[in-house]
N, C-alpha and C positions, 0 to 999 in steps of 0.2 A: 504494500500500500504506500504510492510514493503521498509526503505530505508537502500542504501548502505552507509556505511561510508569512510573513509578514511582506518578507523581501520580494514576496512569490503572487503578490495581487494582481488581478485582472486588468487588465485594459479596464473594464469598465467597472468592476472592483470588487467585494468579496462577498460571501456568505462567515456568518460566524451563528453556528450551532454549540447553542447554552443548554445543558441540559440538568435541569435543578432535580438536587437529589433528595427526597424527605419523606421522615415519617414520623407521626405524631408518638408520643413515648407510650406508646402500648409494650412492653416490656416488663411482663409480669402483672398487666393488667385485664385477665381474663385469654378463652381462649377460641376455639371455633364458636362462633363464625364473626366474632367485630374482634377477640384480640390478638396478641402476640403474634398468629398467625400469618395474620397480614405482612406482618417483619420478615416472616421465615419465606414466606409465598416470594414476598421480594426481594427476597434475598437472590434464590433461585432460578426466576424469570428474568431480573431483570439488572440486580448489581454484579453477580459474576458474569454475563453477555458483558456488562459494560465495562468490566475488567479488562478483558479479553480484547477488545477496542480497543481501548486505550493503550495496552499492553504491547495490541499490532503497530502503534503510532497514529489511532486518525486524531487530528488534529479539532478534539473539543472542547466546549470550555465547562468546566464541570464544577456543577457549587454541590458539597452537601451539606447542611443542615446540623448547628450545633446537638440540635436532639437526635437529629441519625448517631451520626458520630458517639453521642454515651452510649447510644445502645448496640451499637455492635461493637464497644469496648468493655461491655457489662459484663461481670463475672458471671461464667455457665452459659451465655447469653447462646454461643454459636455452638454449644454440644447440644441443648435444647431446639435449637436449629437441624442440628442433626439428625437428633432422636426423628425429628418431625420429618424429616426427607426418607430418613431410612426406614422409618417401623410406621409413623399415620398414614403417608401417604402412601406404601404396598400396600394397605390394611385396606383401607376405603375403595382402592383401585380393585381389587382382588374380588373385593365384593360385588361391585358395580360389574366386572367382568364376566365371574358365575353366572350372576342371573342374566345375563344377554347370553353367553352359552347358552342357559338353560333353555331360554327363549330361543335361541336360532339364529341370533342377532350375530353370528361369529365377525363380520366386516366391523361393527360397531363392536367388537370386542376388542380387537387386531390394532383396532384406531387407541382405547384405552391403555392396552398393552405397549405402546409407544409414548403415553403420556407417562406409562409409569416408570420405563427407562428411563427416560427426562430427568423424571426427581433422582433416580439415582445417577443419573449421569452428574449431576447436579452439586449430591453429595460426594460425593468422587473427588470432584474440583473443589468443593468446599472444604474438605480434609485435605489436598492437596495444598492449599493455600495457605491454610493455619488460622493466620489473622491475615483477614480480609481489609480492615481499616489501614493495618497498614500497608496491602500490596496494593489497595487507594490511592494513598498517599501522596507519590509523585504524581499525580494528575491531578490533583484537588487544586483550585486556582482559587474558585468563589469562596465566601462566607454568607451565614444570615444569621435573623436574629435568634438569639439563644433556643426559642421552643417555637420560632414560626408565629411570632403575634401579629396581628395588623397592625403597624404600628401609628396609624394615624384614628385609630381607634382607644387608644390608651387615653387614660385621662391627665396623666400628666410629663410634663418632661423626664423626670425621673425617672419613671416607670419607663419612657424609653430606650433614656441611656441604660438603665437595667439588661434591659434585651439588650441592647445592640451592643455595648461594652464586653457583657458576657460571652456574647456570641464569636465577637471578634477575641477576647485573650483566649479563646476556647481552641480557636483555628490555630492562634499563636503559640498555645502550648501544644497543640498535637501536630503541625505541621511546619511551624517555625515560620520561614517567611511567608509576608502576607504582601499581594502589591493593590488592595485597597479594592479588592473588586467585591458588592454586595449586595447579595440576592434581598430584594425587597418581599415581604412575605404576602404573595397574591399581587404582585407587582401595586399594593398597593402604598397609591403616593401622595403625600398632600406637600404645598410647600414650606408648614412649619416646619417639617420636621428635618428639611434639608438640612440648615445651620446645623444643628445635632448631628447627623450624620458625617458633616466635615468634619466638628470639633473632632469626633473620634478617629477619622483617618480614612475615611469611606473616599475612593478617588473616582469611585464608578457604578451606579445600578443601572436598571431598566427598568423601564414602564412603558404601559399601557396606553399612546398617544391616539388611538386608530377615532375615536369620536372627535377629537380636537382637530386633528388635519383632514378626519376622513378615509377611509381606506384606501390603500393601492397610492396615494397622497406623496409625491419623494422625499416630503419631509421626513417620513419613515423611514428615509433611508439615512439620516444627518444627525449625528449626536448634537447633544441640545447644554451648552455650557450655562449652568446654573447659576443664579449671580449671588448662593448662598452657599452651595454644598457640591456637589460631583455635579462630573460628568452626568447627563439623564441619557441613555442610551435607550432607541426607540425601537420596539419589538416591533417587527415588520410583519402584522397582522396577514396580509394578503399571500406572505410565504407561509407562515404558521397554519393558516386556515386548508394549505392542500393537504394536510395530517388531522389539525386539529380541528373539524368541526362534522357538523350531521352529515354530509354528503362525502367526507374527507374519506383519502384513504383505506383507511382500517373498516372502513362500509361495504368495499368491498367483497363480493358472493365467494369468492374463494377461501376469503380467511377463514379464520376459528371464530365461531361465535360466540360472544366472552358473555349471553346473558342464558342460550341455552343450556341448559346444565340435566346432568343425571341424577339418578336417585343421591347418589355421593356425593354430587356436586363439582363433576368433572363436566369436561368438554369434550364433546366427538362428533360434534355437528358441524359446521359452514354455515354460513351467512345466509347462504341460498336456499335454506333447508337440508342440501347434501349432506351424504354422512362426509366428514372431513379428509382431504386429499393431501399431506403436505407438499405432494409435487405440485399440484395445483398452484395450491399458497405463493410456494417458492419463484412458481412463474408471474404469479402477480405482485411480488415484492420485484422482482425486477423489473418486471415493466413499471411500478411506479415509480420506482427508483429514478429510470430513465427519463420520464415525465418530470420530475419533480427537479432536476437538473434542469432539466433545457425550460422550463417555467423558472426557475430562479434567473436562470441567465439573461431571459429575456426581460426580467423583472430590471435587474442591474445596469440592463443596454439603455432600457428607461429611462432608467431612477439619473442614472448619469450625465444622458443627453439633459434633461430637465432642470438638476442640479449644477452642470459645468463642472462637473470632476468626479472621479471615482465614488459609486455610492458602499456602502455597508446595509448588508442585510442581515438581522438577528433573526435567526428562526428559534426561538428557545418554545422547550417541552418537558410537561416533567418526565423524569427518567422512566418511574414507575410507568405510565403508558406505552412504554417499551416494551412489551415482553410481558407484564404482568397483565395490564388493559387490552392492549394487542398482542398476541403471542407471536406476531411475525417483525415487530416492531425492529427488535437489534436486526436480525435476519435485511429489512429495509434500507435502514440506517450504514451497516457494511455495504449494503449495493448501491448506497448513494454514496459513500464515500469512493468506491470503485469508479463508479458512473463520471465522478465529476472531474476523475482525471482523463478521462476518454474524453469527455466533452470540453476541457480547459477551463472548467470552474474553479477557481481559489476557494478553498475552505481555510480558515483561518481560527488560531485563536483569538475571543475576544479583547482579551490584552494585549496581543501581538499587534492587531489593530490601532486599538486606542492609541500603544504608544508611536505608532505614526502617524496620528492624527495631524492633518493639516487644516481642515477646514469644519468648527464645531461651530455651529450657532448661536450667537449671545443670545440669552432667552431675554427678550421683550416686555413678557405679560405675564402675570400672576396663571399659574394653571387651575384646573379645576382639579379638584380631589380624584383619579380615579383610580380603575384596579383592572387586570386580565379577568374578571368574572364577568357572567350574563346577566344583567346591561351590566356594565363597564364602571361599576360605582360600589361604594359598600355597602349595598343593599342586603348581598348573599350573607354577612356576617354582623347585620344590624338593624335588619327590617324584621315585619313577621313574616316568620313563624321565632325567627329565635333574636327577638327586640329585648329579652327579658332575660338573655343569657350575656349578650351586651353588658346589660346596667347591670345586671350582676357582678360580672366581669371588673368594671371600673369602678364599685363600691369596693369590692375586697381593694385592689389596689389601691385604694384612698383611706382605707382604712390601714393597710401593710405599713405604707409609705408616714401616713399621717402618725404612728405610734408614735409616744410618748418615748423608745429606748427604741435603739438601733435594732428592728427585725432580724430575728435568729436564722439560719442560713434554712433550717426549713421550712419558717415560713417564705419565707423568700421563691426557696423551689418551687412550695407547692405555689405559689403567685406563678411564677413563672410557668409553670404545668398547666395551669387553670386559662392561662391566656393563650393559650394554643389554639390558631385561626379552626383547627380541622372539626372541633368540638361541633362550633356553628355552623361548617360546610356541612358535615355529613349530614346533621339535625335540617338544616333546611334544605334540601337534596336526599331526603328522607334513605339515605345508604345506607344506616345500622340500627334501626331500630330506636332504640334509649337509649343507647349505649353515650353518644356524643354528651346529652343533658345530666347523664348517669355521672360520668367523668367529673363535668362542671360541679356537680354536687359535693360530691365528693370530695374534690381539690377545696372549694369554696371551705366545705365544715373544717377538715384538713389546716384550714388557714388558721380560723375563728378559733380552735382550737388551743392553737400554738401560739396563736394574740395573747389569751387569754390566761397562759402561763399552764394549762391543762397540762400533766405528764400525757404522756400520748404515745401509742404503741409502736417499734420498730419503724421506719415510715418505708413506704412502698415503693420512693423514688427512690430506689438501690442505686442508679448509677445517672442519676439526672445535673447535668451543670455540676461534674466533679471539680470545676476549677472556679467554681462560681467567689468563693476566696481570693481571687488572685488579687496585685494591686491593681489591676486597672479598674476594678468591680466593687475594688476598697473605697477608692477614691469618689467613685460615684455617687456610692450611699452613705459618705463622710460627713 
């Protein structure tokens, strides 16, 4: 896989694929079907493909997520991993097999019998590796904040630098240098909280600009100089959307259909109905591949003419939709990295970019608040259905923050736990049940608790913001 460099851009200029890597601190906290599992499932699907990537050289730019990061440094974390690759997943599959035996269904059996190679292919690699965090390591570019908060949702400064201090001595202690690049949680952005973000050292995020300029707009293609904080680097909706949205991609009749499921809760179906073909699959990851390359390129021939100099295209995606959402996702992802050297496409890293940035936009005009969620505002994490998880959310905060004596490092976590965007996502996008509200509960009494000088039992965040101590986290609640 030859890669692109910085020194290696287009004539008319580059693509740079972000791919945010995160998962809420379910880590000891329940288990099929909304906990821990989800870690282990991602594990397998979608962080060892991305090893692997990385590994070969394609040139991406990869943030993960201070709460990823505790939890696959968590003690037992990835033998528990394993137990679940090696003994639940034969278990369940084995089951789901028989009885389509039984039935007659042997083609739909044949299809299962390969999903459950997978897992152990899976663990295989995953015992081969060890620790996964750190064969990471050198490719980790990005940071976020500490547990994923919205942080223009918080009620107070504090409560920001909290996340975002943490987040960043987090990066700085597990992977030493940092060059300032930082994933905004749900790309969401308002412009108080930019100054904060400089003070801390933030040189670069992304957001969500596609309602301000409009989609397909070449302003998409122009980092945008902030006349408070970073870099604003503009996600280029119009490339994001041949993957990410209802007709995208992954809709495709050949794929896995990630919502049909078996008795067990496997997959042996296609999109189309079919029972599942991966040759199939395989041939429509490259043809999109293909597509998806010479649409970027022609995006770029655009954005360039229009702009008067080389554009930049951010396709950024979360990881998990790789492989865990899509099961053909890395599978794509390798044949567009293939494809775009066939076709002369620059793939770049984000920072390789930025630092030869020539021409960044002084911004003008105050922006409007938004976010990468459907509409494009904080609705998804502050309207109803979960308005009331919100104001919850910013009372504990106000209550943590407002104490009377410096908050003890666990109430502080569980603040930190409690403000985790995913709580609200899943809750209003009804994806687990209670489990999201359950969480919020829980962390919130968790808080109230430990205000309150209650002795209180073991606490559950085993391995959440282990560095949450450091000075820089000192300084901010001093």
């Amino acid at each position: 896989m030859t890669v692109a460099t910085a020194e290696g851009h287009g004539r008319h200029g580059a693509l740079a694929i972000v791919l945010h890597t995160h998962m809420p601190y379910v880590e000891g906290f329940g288990t099929w079907p909304f906990g821990e599992e989800w870690l282990w499932e991602a594990i397998a699907t979608s962080y060892l493909p991305l090893l692997e990537l990385a590994q070969a050289g394609a040139a991406l730019t990869i943030s993960l997520t201070p709460v990823l990061c505790d939890q696959l440094e968590a003690p037992c974390a990835l033998e528990r991993c394993l137990h679940f690759l090696r003994d639940v997943r034969p278990l369940s599959h084995a089951r789901d097999i028989d009885g389509m035996r039984a039935a007659g269904d042997d083609e739909l059996a044949s299809v299962l019998e390969a999903s459950a190679a997978g897992y152990a292919a899976a663990a295989d690699r995953l015992q081969a590796v060890g620790d996964l965090l750190a064969a990471l390591a050198p490719f980790v570019a990005w940071t976020s904040a500490a547990t994923h908060a919205v942080l223009p949702l918080l009620a107070t400064e504090t409560g920001v630098r909290l996340q975002v201090a943490t987040g960043i001595g987090a990066h700085r202690e597990r992977f030493g240098a940092w060059g300032g690049g930082f994933w905004l949680p749900e790309c969401a952005h308002s412009g108080w909280v930019d100054p904060l973000l400089g003070e801390l050292g933030v040189r670069a995020t992304c957001v969500d600009l596609t309602d301000v300029y409009g989609l397909g707009a070449p302003e998409q293609l122009r980092p945008l100089r902030s006349s408070a904080g970073p870099l604003l680097v503009p996600l280029d909706r119009a490339t994001i959307d041949l993957v990410w949205s209802p007709g995208g991609y992954p809709a495709a009749g050949a794929y896995r259909d990630s919502h049909h499921r078996t008795v067990h809760h496997h997959h042996a179906h296609a999109n189309d109905g079919s029972i599942y073909d991966p040759r199939a699959a395989l041939r429509q990851a490259r043809v999109d591949a293909r597509d998806f390359v010479a649409r970027t390129l022609a995006r770029l021939r655009s954005g360039a003419q229009k702009l008067g100099h080389p554009a930049l295209a951010v396709c950024a995606l979360d990881t998990e939709l790789l492989g865990h959402w899509w099961h053909e996702g890395m599978t794509w992802l390798a044949a567009v990295l293939e494809e775009a050297d066939t076709q002369g496409l620059a793939v770049v890293g984000l920072d390789h970019a930025l630092d030869d940035l020539a021409d960044a936009r002084e911004q003008s005009q105050a922006l409007p608040v938004t976010s990468w969620g459907t509409p494009r505002t904080l609705s998804t994490w502050s309207e109803p259905p979960v308005a009331e998880l919100a104001w919850q959310t910013r009372s504990c905060e106000l209550r943590a923050l407002a104490a009377g004596a410096r908050p003890t490092p666990r109430a502080l976590r569980e603040l930190l736990a409690l403000q985790s965007s995913d709580w609200a996502f899943i809750t209003y996008r009804r994806l687990a049940g209670d489990y999201g509200r359950e969480r919020v509960a829980g962390h919130a009494a968790a808080l109230d608790q430990e205000l309150a000088g209650i002795d209180s039992a073991e606490p559950r965040l085993r391995n959440l913001a282990p560095h949450l101590e450091s000075a820089a986290v000192g300084a901010v609640m001093s």
